[in-house]
KEKE-3310 file (N, C-alpha, C; in steps of 0.2 Angstrom, whole numbers, plus 5000, padded with zeros to 4 digits):
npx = (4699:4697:4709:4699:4687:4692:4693:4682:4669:4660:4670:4678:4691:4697:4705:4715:4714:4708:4712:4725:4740:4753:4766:4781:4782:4791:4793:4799:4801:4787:4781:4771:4763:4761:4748:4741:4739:4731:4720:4716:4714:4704:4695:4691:4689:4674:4669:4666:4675:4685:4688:4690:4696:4711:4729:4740:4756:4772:4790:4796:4795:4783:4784:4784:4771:4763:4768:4759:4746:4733:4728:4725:4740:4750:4765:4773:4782:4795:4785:4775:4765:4749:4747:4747:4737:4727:4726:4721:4711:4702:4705:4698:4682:4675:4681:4689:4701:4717:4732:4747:4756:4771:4778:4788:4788:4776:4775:4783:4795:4785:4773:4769:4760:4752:4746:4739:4732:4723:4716:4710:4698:4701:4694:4698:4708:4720:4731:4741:4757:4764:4778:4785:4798:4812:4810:4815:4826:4838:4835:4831:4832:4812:4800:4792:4798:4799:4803:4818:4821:4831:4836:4849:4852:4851:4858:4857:4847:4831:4834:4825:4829:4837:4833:4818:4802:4792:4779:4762:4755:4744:4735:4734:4729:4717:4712:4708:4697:4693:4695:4684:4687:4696:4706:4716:4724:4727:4737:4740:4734:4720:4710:4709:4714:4702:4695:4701:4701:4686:4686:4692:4685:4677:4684:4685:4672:4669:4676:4672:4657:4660:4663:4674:4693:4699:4708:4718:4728:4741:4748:4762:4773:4792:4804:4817:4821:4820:4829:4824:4815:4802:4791:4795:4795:4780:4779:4786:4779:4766:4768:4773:4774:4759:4754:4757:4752:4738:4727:4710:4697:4701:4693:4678:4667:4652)
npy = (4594:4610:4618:4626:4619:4605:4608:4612:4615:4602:4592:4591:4582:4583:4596:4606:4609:4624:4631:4626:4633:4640:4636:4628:4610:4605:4592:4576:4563:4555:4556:4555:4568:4576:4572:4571:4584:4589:4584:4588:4600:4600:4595:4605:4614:4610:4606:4622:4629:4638:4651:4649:4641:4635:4629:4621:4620:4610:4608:4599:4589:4597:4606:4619:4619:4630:4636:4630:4626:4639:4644:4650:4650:4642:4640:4630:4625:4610:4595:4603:4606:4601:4607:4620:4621:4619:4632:4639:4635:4635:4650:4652:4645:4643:4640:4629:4618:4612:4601:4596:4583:4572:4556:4558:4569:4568:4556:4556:4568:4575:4570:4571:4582:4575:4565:4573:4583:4575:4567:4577:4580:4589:4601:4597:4591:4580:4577:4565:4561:4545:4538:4530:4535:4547:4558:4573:4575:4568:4554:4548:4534:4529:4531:4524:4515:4499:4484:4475:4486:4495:4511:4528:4526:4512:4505:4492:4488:4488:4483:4474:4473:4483:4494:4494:4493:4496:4507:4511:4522:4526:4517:4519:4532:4529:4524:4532:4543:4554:4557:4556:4549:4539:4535:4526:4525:4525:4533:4527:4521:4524:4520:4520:4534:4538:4533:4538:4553:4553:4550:4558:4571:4567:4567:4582:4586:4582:4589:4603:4601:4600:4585:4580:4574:4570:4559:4556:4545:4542:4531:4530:4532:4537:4537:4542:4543:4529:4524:4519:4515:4526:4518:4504:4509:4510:4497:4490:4496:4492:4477:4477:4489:4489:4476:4478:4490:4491:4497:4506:4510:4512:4518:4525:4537:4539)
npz = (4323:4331:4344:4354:4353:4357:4372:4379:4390:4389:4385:4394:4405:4414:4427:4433:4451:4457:4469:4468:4464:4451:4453:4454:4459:4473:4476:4475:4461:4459:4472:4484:4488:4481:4475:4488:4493:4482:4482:4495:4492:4482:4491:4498:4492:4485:4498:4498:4508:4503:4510:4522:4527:4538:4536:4545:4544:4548:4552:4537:4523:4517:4522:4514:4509:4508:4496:4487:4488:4488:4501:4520:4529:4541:4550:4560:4575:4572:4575:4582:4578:4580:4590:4588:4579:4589:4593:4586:4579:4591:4594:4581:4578:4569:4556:4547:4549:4547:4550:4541:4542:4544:4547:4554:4561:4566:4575:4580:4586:4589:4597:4606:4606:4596:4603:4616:4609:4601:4609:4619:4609:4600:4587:4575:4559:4556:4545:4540:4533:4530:4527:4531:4534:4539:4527:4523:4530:4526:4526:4537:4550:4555:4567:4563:4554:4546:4551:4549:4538:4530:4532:4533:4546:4551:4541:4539:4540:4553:4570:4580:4593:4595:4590:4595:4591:4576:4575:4578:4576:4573:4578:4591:4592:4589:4600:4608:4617:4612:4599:4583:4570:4563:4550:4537:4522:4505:4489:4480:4469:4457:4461:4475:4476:4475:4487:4498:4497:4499:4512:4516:4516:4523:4535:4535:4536:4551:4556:4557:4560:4573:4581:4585:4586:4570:4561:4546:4539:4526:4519:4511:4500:4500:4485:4485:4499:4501:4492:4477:4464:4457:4453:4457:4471:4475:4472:4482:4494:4493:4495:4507:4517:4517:4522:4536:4539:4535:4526:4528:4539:4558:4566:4565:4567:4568)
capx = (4696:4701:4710:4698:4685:4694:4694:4678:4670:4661:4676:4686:4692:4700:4703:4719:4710:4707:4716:4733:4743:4758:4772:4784:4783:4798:4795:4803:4796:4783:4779:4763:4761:4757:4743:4737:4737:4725:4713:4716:4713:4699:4689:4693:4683:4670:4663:4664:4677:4692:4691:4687:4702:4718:4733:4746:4762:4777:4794:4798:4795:4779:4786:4784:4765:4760:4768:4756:4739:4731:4725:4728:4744:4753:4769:4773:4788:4795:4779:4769:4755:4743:4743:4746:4729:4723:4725:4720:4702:4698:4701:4692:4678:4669:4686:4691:4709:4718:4740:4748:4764:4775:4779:4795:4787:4769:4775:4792:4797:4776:4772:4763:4756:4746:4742:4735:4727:4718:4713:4705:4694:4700:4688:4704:4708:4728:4733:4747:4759:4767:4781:4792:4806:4813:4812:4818:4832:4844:4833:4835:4824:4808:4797:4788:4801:4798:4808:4822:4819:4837:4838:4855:4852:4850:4859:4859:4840:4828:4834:4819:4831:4842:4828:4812:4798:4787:4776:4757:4753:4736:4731:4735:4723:4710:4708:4706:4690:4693:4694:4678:4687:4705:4709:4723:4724:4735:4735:4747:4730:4716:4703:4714:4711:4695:4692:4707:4697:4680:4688:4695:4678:4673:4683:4684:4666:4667:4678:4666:4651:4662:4662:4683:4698:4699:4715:4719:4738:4745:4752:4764:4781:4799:4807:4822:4824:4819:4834:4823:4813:4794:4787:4797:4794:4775:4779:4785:4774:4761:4771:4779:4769:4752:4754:4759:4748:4734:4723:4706:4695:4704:4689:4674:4659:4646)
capy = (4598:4615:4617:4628:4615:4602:4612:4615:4611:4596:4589:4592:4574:4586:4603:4607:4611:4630:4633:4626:4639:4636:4637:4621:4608:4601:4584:4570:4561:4548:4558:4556:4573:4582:4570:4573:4592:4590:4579:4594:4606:4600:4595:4612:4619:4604:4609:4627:4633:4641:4656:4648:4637:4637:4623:4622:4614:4610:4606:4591:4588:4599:4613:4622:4618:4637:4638:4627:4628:4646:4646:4654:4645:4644:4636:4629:4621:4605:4594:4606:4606:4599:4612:4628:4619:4621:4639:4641:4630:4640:4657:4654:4640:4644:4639:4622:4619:4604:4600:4592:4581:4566:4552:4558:4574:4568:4550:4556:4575:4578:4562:4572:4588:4572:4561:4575:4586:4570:4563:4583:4579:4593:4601:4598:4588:4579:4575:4561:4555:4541:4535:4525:4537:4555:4562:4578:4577:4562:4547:4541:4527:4535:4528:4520:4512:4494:4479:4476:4491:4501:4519:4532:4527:4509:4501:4483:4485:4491:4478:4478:4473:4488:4500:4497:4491:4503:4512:4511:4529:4528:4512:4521:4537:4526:4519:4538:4546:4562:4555:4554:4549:4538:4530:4524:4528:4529:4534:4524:4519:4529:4519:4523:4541:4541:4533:4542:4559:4551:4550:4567:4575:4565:4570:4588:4588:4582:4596:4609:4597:4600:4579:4579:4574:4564:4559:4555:4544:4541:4526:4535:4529:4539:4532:4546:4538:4521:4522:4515:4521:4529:4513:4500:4511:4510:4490:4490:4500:4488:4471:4479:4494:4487:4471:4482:4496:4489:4502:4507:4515:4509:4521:4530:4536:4541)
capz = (4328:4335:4351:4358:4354:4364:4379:4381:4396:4392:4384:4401:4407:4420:4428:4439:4457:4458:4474:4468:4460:4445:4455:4450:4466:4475:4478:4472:4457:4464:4479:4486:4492:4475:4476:4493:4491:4475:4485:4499:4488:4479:4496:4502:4484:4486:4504:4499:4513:4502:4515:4531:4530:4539:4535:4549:4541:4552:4547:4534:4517:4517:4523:4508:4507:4506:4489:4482:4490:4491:4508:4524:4533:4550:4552:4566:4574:4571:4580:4586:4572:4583:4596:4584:4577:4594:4596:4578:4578:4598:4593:4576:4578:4563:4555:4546:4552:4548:4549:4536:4547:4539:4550:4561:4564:4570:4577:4586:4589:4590:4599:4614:4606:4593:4608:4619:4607:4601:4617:4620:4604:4597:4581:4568:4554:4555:4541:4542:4529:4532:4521:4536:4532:4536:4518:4519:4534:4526:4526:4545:4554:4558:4572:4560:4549:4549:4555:4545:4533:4530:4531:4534:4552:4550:4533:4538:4541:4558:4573:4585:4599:4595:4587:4595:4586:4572:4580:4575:4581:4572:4583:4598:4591:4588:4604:4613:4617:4609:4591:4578:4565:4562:4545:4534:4515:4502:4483:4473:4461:4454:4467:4482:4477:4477:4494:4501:4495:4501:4520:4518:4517:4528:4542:4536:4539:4556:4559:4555:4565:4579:4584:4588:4579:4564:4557:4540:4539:4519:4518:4506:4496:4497:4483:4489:4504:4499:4487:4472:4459:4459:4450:4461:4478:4473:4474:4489:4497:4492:4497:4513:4521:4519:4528:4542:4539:4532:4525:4530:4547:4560:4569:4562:4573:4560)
cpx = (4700:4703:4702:4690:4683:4693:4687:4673:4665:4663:4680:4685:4692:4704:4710:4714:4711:4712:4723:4736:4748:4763:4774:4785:4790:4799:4796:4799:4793:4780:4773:4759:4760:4749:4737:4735:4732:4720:4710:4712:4704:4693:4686:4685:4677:4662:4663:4668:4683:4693:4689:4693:4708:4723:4738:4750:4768:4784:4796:4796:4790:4779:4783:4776:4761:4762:4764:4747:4737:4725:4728:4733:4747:4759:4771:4779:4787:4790:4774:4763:4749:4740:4745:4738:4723:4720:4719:4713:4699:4695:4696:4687:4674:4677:4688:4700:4711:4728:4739:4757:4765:4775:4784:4792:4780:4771:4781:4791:4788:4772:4766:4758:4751:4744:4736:4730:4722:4714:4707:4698:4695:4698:4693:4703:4715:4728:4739:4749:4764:4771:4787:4798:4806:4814:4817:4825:4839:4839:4835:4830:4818:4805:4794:4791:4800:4804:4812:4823:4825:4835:4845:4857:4853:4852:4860:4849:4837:4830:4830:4823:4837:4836:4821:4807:4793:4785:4770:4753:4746:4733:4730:4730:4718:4705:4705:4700:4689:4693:4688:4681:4696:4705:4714:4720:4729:4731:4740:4741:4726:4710:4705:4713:4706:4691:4695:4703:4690:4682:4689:4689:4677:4674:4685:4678:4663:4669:4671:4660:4654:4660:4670:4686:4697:4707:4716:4725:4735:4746:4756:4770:4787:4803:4815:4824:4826:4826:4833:4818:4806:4791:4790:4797:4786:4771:4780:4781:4768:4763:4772:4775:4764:4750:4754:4754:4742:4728:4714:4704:4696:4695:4682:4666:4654:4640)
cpy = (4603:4615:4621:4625:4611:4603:4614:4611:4601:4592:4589:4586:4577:4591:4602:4611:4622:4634:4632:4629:4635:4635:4630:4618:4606:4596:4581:4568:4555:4549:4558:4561:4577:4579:4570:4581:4592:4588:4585:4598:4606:4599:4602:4616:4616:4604:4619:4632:4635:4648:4656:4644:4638:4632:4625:4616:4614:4607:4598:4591:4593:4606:4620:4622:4624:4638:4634:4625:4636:4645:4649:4647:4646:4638:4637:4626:4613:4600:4599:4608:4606:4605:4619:4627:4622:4625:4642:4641:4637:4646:4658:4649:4639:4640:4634:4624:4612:4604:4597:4589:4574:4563:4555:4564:4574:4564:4550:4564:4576:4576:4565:4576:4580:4569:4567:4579:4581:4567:4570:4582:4586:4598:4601:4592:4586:4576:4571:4557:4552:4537:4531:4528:4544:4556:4567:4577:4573:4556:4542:4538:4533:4531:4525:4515:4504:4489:4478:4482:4495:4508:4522:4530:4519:4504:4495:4483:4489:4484:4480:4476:4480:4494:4501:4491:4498:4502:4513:4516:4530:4524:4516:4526:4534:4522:4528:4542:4552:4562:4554:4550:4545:4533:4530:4522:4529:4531:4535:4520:4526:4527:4519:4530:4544:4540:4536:4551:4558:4553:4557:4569:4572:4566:4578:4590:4587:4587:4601:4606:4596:4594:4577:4578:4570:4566:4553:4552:4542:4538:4529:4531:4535:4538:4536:4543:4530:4520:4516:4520:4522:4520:4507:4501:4510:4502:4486:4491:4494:4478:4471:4484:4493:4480:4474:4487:4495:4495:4502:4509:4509:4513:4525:4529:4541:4544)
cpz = (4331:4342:4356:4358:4361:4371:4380:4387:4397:4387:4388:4402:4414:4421:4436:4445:4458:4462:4473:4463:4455:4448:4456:4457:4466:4477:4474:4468:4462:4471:4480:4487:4488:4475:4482:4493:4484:4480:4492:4495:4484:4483:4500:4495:4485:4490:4505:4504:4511:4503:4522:4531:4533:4540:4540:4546:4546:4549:4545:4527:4513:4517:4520:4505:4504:4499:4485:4483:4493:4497:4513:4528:4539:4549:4557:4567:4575:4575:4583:4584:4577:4588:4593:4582:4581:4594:4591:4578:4586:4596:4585:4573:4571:4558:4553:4546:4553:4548:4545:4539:4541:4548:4557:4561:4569:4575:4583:4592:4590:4594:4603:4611:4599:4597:4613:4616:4603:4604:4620:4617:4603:4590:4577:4565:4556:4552:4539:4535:4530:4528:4527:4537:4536:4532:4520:4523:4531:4524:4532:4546:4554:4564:4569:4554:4552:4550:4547:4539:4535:4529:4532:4539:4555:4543:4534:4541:4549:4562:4578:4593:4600:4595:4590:4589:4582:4577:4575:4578:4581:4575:4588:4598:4593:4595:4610:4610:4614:4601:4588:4574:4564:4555:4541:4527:4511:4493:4477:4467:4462:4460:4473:4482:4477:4483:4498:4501:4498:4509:4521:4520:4522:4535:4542:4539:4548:4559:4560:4558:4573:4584:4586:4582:4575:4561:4552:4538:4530:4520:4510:4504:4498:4493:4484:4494:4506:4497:4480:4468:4462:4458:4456:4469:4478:4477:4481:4496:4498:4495:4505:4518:4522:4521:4535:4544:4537:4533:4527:4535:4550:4568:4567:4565:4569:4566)
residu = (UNK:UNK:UNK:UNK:UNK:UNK:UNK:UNK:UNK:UNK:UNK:UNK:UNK:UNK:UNK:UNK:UNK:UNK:UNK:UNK:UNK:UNK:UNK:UNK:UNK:UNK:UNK:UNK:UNK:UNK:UNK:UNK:UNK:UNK:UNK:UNK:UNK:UNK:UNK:UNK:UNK:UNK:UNK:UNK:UNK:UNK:UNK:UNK:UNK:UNK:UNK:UNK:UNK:UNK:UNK:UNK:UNK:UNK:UNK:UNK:UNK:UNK:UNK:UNK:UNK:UNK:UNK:UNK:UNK:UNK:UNK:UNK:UNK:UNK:UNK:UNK:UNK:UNK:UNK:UNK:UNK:UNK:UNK:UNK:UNK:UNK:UNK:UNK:UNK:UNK:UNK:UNK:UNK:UNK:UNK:UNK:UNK:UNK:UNK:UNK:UNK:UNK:UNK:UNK:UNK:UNK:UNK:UNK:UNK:UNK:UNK:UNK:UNK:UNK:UNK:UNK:UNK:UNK:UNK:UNK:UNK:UNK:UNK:UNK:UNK:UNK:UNK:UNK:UNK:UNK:UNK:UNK:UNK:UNK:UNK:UNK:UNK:UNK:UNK:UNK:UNK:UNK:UNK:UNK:UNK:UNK:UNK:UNK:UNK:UNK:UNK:UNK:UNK:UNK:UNK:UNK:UNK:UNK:UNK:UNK:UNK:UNK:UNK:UNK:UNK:UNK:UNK:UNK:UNK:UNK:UNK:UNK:UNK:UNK:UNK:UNK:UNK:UNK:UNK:UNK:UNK:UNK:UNK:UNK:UNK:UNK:UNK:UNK:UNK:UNK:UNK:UNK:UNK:UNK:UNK:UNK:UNK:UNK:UNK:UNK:UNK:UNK:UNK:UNK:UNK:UNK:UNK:UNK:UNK:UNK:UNK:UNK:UNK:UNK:UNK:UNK:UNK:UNK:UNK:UNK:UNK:UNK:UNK:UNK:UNK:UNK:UNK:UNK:UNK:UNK:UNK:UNK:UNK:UNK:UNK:UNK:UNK:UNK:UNK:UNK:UNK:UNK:UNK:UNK:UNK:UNK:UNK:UNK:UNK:UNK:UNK:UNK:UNK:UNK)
# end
C-alpha cells in the first residue's frame, strides 16, 4: 500500500489538533501538560471559537503555552490569572477566556485572586494542574503536597505539624456561590481523557452561557520533581494522589 494511500482521511486513526503548531514542547517526558493543551486545543476547534478565545498563562511550567497553542494569549504575573481573566472576559464578553495555573501558582501565590474571582461567578474557564509539586522552580512543597510526600523543601517527607496540611482548594471552590462548574480529572489513561475532554467542553460552554466559573484541576504527575520515572510517577499518582484527590465533579449545576 502506498503512503499516500494510508493517509487518507478515512484511514486517519488520528490528526494532530489544528491549533497546535510544530514547535518542539519543553516538558518533561510523562508530563500531563502536552496532554492537556491537545484536549484544549481540540475543544477550542470543536465549539468553533479558534478566534474568540483568549488563554491567560501565569508563571510556572506553562509559561510558555503560547508557543504551542495558536490562540490569543495574556500573560499574567505569577497568580494573578484569575483577575487578568477578569479584565479580559468584561471588556470582551463575547470572548471565551480561560487560565491555565499549576498548583503553587493557583493554590499559594494566587490563593485570593482564585477564591474571589470565583465567589464573583465570574464567566471564565480555570484551568488547574495539579501535580503536588513546584515543577518548574526546584521541586519545593506546594500547598498541595501531600503528608509525608518529599520535595527540595521537605526531603524527609511533608510534616503536618511543621507544613500544614494539603490544601483541597477545589473543595473550598465548590462550596462558593459564584462557581457552575468544579471538577477533578486527569489523563494518565485513554478513558481519563475522554472524560477529562467531556468536562472541558463542558465548562467552556458555560463560560460562553454566561452561568459563572467552572474549574477544571488535573490531577497530573511530575516525575522531575517526583524524582522517578513517567511510567512509575503515573503509579503513584494512581496509588497516592487519587485517594486524596479523588477524581470526578466535586460541583456541577447543569
Amino acid at each position: 500500500m502506498e503512503l499516500n494511500e494510508i493517509i487518507k482521511p478515512e484511514n486517519l486513526v488520528y490528526d494532530k489538533p489544528g491549533l497546535m503548531n510544530n514547535n518542539p514542547m519543553h516538558y518533561c517526558p510523562g508530563c500531563s501538560h502536552g496532554v492537556i493543551h491537545k484536549l484544549i486545543a481540540e475543544v477550542i476547534a470543536d465549539m468553533g471559537l479558534e478566534d474568540q478565545t483568549i488563554g491567560v498563562s501565569p508563571v510556572g511550567c506553562a509559561v510558555f503555552a503560547y508557543n504551542y497553542l495558536d490562540i490569543d494569549w495574556i500573560e499574567a504575573a505569577h497568580g494573578r490569572a484569575p483577575a487578568v481573566a477578569t479584565a479580559a472576559k468584561r471588556l470582551n464578553p463575547d470572548k471565551m477566556v480561560f487560565t491555565y495555573q499549576g498548583d503553587g501558582d493557583l493554590a499559594a501565590i494566587g490563593t485570593a485572586e482564585t477564591i474571589h474571582a470565583s465567589n464573583r461567578g465570574e464567566n471564565i474557564v480555570i484551568v488547574f494542574v495539579n501535580n503536588a509539586i513546584y515543577g518548574m522552580t526546584g521541586g519545593q512543597m506546594a500547598p498541595t503536597t501531600l503528608e509525608g510526600m518529599p520535595t527540595s523543601t521537605t526531603p524527609y517527607g511533608r510534616d503536618i505539624a511543621l507544613n500544614g496540611y494539603p490544601l483541597k482548594i477545589t473543595n473550598l471552590l465548590a462550596q462558593l456561590e459564584g462557581t457552575c462548574l468544579v471538577t477533578r480529572q486527569s489523563v494518565h489513561t485513554a478513558a481519563a481523557v475522554r472524560k477529562a475532554k467531556k468536562m472541558l467542553r463542558k465548562a467552556f460552554e458555560n463560560a460562553m452561557a454566561g452561568k459563572g466559573t467552572s474549574i477544571v484541576e488535573f490531577v497530573s504527575t511530575c516525575s522531575s520533581g517526583w524524582k522517578t520515572t513517567p511510567e512509575k510517577a503515573n503509579k503513584w499518582m494512581e496509588e497516592n494522589m487519587f485517594p486524596f484527590y479523588p477524581l470526578g465533579d466535586l460541583k456541577n449545576n447543569d
